[in-house]
PDB file of N, CA, C and O in Angstrom:
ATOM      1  N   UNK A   1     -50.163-100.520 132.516  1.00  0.00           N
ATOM      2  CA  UNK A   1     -50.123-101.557 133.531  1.00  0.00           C
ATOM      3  C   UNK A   1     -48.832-102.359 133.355  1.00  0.00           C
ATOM      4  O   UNK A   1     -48.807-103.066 132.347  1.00  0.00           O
ATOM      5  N   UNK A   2     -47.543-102.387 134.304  1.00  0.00           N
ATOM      6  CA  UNK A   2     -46.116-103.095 134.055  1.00  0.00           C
ATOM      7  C   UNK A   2     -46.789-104.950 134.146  1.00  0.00           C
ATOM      8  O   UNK A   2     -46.117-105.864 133.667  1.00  0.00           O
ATOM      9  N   UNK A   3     -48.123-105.198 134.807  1.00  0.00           N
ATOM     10  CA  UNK A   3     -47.897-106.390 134.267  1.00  0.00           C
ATOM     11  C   UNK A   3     -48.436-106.881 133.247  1.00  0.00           C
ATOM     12  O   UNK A   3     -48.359-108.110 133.227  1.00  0.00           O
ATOM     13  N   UNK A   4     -49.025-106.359 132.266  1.00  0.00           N
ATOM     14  CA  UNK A   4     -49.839-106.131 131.403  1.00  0.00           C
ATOM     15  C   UNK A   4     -49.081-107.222 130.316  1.00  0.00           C
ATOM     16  O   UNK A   4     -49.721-108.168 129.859  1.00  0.00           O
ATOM     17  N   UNK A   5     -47.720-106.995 129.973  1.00  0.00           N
ATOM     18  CA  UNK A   5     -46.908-108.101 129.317  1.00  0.00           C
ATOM     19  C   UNK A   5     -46.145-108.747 130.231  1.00  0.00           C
ATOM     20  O   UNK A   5     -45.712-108.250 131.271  1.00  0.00           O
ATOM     21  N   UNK A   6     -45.947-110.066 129.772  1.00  0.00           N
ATOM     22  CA  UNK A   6     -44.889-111.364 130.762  1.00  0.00           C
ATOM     23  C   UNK A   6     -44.520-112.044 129.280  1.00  0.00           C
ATOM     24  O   UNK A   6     -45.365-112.517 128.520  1.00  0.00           O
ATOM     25  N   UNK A   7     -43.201-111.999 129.051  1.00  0.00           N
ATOM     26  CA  UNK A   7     -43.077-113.476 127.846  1.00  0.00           C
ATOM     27  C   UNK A   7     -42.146-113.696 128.475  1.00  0.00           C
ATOM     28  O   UNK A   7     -41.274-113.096 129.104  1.00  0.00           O
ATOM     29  N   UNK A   8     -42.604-115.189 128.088  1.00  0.00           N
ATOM     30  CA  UNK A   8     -41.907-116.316 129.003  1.00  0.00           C
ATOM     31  C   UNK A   8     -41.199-117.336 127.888  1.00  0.00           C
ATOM     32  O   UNK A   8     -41.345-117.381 126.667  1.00  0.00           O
ATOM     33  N   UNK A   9     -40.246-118.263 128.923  1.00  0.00           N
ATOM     34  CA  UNK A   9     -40.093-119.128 127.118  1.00  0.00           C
ATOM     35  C   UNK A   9     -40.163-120.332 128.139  1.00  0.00           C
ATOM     36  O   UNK A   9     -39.687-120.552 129.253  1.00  0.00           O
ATOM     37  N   UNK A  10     -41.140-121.152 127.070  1.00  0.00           N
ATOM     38  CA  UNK A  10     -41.298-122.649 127.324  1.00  0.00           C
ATOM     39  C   UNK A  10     -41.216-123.708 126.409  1.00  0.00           C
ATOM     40  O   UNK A  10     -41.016-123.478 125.216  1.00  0.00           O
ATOM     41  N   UNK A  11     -41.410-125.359 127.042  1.00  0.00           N
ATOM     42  CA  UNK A  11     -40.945-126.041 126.352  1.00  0.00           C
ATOM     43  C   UNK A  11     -42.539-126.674 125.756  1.00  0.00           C
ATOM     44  O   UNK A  11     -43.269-127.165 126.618  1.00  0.00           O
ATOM     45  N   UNK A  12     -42.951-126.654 124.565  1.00  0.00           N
ATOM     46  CA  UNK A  12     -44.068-126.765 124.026  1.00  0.00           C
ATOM     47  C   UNK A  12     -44.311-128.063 123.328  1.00  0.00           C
ATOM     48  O   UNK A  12     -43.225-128.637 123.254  1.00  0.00           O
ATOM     49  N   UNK A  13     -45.364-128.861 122.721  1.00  0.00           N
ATOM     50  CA  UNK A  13     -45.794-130.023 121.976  1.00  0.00           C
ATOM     51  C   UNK A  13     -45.066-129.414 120.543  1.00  0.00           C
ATOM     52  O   UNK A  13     -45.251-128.271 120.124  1.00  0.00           O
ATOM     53  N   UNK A  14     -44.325-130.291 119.991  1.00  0.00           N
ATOM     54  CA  UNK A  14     -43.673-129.598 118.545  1.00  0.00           C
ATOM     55  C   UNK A  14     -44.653-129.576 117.587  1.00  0.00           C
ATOM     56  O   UNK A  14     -44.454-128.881 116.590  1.00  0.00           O
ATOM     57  N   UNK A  15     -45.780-130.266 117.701  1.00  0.00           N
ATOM     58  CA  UNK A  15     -47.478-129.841 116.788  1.00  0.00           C
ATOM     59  C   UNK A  15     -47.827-128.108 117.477  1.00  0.00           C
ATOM     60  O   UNK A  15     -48.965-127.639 117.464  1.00  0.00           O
ATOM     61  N   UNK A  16     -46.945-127.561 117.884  1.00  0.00           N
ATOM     62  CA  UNK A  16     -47.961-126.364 118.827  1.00  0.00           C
ATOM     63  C   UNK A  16     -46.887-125.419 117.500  1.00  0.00           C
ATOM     64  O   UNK A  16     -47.485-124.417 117.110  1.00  0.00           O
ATOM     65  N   UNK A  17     -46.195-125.517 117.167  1.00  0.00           N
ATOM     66  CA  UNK A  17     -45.051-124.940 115.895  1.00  0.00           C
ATOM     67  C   UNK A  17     -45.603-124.743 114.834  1.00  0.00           C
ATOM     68  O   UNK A  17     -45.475-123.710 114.176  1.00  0.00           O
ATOM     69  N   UNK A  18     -46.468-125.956 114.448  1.00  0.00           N
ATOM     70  CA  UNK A  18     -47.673-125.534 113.098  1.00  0.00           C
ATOM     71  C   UNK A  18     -48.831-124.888 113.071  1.00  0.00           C
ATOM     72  O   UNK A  18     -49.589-124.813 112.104  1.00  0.00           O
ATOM     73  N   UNK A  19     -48.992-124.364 114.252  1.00  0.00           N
ATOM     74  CA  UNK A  19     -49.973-123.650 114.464  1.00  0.00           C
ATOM     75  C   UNK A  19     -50.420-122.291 113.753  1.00  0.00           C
ATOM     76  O   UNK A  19     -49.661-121.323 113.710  1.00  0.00           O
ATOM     77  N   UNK A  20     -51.516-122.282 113.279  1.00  0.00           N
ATOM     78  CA  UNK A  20     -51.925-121.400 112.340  1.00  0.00           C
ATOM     79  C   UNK A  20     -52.332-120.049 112.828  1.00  0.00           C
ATOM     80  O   UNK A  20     -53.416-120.108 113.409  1.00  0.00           O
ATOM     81  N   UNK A  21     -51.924-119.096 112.792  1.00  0.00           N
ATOM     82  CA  UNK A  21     -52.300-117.299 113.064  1.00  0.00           C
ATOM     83  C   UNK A  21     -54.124-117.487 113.754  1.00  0.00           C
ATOM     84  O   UNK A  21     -54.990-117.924 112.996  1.00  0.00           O
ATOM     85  N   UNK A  22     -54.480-117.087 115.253  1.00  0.00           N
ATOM     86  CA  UNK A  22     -55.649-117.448 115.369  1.00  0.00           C
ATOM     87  C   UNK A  22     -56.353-118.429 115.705  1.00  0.00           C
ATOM     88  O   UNK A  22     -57.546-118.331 115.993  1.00  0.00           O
ATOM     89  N   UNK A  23     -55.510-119.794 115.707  1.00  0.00           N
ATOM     90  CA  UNK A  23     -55.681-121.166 116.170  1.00  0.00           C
ATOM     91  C   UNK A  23     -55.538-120.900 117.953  1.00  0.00           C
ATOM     92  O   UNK A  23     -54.628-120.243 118.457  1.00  0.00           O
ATOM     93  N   UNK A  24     -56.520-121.492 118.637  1.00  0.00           N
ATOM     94  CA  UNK A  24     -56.761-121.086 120.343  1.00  0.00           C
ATOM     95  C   UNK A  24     -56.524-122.528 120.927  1.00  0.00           C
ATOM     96  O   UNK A  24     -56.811-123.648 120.504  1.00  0.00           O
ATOM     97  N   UNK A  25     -55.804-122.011 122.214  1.00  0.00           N
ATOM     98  CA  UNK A  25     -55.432-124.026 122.560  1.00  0.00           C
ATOM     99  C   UNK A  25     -55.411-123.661 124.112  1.00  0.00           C
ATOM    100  O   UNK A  25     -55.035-122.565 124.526  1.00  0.00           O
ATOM    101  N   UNK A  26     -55.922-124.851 125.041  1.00  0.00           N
ATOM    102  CA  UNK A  26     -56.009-124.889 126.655  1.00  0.00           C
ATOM    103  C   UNK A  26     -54.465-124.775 126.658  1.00  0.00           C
ATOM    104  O   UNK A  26     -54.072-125.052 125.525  1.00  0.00           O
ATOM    105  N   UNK A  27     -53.438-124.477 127.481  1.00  0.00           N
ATOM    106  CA  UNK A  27     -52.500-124.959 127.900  1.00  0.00           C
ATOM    107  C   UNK A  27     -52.798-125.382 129.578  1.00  0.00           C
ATOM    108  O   UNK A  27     -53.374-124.689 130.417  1.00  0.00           O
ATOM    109  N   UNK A  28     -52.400-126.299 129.692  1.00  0.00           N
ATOM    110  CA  UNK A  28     -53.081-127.276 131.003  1.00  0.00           C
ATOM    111  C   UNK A  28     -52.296-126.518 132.392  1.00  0.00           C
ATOM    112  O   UNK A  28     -51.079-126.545 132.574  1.00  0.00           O
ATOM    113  N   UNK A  29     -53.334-125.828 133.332  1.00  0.00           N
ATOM    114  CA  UNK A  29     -53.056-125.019 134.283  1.00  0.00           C
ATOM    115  C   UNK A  29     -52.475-123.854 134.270  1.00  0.00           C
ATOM    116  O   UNK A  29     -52.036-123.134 135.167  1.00  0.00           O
ATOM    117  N   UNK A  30     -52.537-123.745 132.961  1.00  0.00           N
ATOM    118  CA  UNK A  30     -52.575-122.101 132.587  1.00  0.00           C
ATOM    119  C   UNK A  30     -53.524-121.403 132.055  1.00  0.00           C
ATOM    120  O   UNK A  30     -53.849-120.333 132.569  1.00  0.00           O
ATOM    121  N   UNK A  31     -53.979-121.757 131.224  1.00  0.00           N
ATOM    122  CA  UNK A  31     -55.318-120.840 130.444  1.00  0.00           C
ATOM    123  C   UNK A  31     -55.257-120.972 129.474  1.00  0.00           C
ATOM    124  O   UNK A  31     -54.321-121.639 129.034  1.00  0.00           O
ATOM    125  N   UNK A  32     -56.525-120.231 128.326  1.00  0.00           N
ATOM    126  CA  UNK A  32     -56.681-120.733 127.214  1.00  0.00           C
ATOM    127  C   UNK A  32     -55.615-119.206 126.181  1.00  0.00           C
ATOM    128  O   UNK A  32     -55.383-118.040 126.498  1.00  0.00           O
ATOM    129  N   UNK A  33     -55.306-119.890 125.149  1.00  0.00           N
ATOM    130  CA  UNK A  33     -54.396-119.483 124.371  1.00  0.00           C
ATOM    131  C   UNK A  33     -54.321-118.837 122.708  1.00  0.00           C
ATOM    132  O   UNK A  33     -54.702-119.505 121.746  1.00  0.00           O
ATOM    133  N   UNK A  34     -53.920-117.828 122.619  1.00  0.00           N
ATOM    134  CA  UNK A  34     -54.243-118.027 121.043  1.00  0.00           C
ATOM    135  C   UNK A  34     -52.868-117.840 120.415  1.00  0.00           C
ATOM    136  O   UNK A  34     -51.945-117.264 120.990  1.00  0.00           O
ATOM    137  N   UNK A  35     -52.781-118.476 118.944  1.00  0.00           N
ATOM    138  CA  UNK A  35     -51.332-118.274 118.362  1.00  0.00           C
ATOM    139  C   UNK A  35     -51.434-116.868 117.684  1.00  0.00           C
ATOM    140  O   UNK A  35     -52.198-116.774 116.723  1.00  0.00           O
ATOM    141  N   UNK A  36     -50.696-115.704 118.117  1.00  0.00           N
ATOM    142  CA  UNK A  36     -50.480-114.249 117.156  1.00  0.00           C
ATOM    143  C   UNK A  36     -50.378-114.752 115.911  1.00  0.00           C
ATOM    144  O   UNK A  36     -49.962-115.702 115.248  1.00  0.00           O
ATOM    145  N   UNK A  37     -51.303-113.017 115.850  1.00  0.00           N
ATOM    146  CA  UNK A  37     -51.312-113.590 114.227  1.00  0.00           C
ATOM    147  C   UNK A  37     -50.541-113.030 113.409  1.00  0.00           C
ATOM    148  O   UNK A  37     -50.791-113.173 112.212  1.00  0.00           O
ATOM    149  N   UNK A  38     -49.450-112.279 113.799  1.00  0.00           N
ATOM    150  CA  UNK A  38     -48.394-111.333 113.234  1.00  0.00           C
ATOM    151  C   UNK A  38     -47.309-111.684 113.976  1.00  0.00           C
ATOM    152  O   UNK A  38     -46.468-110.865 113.604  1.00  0.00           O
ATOM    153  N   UNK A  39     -46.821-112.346 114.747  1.00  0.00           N
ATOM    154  CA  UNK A  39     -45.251-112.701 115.370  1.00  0.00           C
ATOM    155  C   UNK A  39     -45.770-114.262 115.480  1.00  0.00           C
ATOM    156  O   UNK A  39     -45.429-114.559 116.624  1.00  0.00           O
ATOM    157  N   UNK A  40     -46.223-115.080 115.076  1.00  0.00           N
ATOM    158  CA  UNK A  40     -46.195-116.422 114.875  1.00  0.00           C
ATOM    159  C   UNK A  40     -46.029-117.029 113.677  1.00  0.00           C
ATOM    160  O   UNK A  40     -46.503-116.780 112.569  1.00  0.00           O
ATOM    161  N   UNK A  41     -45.041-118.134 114.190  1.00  0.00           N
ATOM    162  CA  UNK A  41     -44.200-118.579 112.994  1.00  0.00           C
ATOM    163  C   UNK A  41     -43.423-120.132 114.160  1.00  0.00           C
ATOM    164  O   UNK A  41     -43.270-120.231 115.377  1.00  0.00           O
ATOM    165  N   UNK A  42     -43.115-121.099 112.969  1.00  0.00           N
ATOM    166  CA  UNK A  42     -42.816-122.026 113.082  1.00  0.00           C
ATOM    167  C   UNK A  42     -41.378-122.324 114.055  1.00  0.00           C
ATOM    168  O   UNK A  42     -41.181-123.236 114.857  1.00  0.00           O
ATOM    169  N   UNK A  43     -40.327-120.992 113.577  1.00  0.00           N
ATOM    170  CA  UNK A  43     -39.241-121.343 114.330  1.00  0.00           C
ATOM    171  C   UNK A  43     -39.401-120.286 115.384  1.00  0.00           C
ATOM    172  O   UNK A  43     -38.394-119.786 115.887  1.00  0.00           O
ATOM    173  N   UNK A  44     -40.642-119.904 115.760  1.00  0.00           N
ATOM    174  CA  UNK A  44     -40.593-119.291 116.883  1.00  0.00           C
ATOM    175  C   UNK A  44     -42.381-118.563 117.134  1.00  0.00           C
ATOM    176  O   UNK A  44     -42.889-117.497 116.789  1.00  0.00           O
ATOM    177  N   UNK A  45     -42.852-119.654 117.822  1.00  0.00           N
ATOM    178  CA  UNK A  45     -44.119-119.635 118.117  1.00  0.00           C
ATOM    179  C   UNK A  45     -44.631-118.526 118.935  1.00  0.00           C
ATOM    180  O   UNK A  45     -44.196-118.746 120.066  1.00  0.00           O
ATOM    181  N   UNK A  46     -45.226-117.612 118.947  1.00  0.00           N
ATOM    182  CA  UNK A  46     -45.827-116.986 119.997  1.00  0.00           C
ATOM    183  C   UNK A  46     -47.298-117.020 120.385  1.00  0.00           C
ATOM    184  O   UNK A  46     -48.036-116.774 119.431  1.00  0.00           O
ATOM    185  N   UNK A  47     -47.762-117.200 121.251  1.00  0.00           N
ATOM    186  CA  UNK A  47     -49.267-117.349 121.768  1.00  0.00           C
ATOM    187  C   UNK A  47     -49.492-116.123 123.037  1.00  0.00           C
ATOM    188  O   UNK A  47     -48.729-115.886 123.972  1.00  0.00           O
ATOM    189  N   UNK A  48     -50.632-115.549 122.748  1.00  0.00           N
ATOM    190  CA  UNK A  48     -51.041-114.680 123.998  1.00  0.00           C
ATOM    191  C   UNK A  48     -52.566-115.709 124.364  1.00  0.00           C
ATOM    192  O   UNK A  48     -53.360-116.427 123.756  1.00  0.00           O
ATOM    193  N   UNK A  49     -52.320-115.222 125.711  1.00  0.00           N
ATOM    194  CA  UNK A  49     -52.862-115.554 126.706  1.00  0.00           C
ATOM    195  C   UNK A  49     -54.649-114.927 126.605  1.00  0.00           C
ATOM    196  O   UNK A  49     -54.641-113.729 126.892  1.00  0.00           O
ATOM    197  N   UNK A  50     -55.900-115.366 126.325  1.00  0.00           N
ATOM    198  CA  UNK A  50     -56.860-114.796 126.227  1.00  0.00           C
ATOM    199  C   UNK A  50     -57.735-114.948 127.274  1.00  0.00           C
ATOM    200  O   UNK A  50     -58.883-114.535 127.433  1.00  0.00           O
ATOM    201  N   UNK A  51     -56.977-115.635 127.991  1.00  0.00           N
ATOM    202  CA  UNK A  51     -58.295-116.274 129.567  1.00  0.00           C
ATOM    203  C   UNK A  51     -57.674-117.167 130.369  1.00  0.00           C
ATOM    204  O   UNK A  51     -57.434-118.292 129.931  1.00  0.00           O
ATOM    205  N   UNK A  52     -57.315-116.801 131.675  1.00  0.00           N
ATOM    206  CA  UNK A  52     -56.625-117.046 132.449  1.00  0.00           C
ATOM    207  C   UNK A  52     -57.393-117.915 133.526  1.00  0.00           C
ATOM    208  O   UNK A  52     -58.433-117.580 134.094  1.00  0.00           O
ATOM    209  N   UNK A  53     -56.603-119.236 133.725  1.00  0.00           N
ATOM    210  CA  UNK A  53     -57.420-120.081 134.387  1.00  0.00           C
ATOM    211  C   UNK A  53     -57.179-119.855 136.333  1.00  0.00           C
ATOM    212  O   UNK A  53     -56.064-119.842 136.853  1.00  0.00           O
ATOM    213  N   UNK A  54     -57.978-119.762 136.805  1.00  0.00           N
ATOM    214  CA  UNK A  54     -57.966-119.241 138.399  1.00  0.00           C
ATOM    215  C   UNK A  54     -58.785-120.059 139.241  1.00  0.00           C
ATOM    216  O   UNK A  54     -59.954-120.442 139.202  1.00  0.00           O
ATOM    217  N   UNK A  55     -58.200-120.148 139.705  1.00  0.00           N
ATOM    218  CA  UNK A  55     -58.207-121.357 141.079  1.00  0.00           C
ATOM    219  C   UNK A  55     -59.610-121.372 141.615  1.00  0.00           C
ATOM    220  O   UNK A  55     -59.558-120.687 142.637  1.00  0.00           O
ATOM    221  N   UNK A  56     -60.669-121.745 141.468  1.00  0.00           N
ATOM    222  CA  UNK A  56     -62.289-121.216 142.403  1.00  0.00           C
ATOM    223  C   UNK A  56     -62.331-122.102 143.290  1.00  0.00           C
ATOM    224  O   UNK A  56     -63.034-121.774 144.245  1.00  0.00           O
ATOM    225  N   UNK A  57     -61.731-123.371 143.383  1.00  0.00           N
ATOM    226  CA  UNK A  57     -61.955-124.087 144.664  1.00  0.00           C
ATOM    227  C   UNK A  57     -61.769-123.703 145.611  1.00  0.00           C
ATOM    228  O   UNK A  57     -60.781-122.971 145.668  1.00  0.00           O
ATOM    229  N   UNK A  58     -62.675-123.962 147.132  1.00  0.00           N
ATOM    230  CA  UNK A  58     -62.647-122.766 148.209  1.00  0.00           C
ATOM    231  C   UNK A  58     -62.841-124.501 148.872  1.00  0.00           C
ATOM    232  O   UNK A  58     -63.495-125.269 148.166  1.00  0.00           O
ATOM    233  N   UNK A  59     -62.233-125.065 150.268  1.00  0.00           N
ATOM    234  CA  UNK A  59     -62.613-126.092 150.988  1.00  0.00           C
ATOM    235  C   UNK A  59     -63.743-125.919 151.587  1.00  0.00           C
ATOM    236  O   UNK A  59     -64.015-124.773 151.944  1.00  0.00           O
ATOM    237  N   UNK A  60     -64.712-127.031 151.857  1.00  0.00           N
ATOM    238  CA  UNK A  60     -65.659-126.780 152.628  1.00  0.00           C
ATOM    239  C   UNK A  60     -64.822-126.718 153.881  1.00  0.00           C
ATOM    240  O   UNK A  60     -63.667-126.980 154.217  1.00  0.00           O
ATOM    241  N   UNK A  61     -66.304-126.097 154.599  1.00  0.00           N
ATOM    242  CA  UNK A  61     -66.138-125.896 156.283  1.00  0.00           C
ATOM    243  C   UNK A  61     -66.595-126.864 157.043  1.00  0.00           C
ATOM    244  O   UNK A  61     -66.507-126.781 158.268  1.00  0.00           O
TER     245      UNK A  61
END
């Protein structure tokens, strides 16, 4: 699946840097998050994406 990976680079809380291998965090209007537990590290954080937050509000009629 080509969209299967997206890394992106963003600008993060500098507490999100100490984050421990496995530690899971909301990122606000994106979804919930976990820090890798094999390419995470302080001078270069990585988090995958475990649950993707999607829009369900529908307007009433």
């Amino acid at each position: 699946n080509p969209e299967s990976l997206k890394v992106l680079q963003a600008v993060i809380e500098p507490a999100l840097a100490q984050a421990q291998p496995e530690d899971r965090f909301q990122f606000e209007r994106e979804g919930y998050f976990v820090a890798d537990r094999y390419d995470h590290s302080p001078e270069k954080p990585v988090f995958n994406r475990i649950l993707d937050l999607r829009d369900s509000f529908k307007p009433g009629k």
